[in-house]
C-alpha positions, 0 to 999 in steps of 0.5 A, spaced: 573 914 236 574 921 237 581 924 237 581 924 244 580 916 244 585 915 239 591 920 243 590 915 249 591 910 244 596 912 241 600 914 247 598 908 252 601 903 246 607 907 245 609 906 253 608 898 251 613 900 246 608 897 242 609 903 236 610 899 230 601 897 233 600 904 234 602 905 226 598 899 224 592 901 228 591 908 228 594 910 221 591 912 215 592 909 209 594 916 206 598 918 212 604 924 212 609 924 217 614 930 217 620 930 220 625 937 222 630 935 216 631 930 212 637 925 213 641 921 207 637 918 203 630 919 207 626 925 204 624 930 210 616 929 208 613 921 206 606 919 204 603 913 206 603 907 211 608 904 207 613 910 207 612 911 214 613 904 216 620 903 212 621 910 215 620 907 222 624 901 220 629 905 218 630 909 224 630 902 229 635 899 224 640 904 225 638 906 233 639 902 240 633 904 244 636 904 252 630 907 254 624 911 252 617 915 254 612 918 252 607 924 255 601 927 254 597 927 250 595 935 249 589 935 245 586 941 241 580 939 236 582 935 231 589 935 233 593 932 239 601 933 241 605 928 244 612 928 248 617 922 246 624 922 250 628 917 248 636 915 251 639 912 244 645 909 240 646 910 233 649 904 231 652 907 225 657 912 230 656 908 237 654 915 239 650 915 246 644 921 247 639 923 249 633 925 244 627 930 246 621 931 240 615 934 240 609 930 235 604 934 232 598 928 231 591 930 226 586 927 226 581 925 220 575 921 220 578 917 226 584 915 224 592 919 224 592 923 217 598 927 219 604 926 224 609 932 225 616 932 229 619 937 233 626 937 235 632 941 236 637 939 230 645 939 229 
């Protein structure tokens, strides 16, 4: 698959609410995923499907998703951006808001090495 095949993938299985698939799918096995910040006992870099699928259960563990969506992609080379924009309720607070991120995605031998997120903090 090339990098524009696997950001349509990527994004049409996103707006199934199929993200977990999407990993599963798309992933390498030695993917890094970059946050904006690190949170309370999560580190801001993780390496692995597996570092990144706990990340992941982390945050739906602690987040009521109300609504969600994704745009694009935008890609350029051997990379692609997508927007996700998510109206959530940390449970842990039962604060409502709404959040806007941008995710670099790079590709490598047709699969996702690398995932960045882009978000407005504090």
């Amino acid at each position: 698959m090339t990098t524009l095949d696997i950001a349509k993938k990527l994004v049409e299985l996103c707006k199934q609410g199929k993200n977990q698939e999407a990993m599963e799918t798309l992933y390498a096995p030695d993917i890094v995923s970059v946050e904006a910040m690190g949170m309370p006992n999560l580190p801001a870099e993780v390496r692995g499907r597996e570092a990144v699928f706990a990340k992941g259960k982390w945050w739906y563990d602690n987040h009521v998703v109300h609504a969600a969506t994704c745009e694009g992609p935008y890609p350029h080379g051997d990379r692609f951006i997508v927007r996700f924009s998510y109206d959530i309720t940390n449970k842990p607070t039962n604060t409502r808001r709404q959040m806007d991120e941008m995710a670099l995605f790079t590709v490598k031998d047709g699969k996702i090495v690398r995932e960045e997120f882009f978000y407005v903090t504090g």
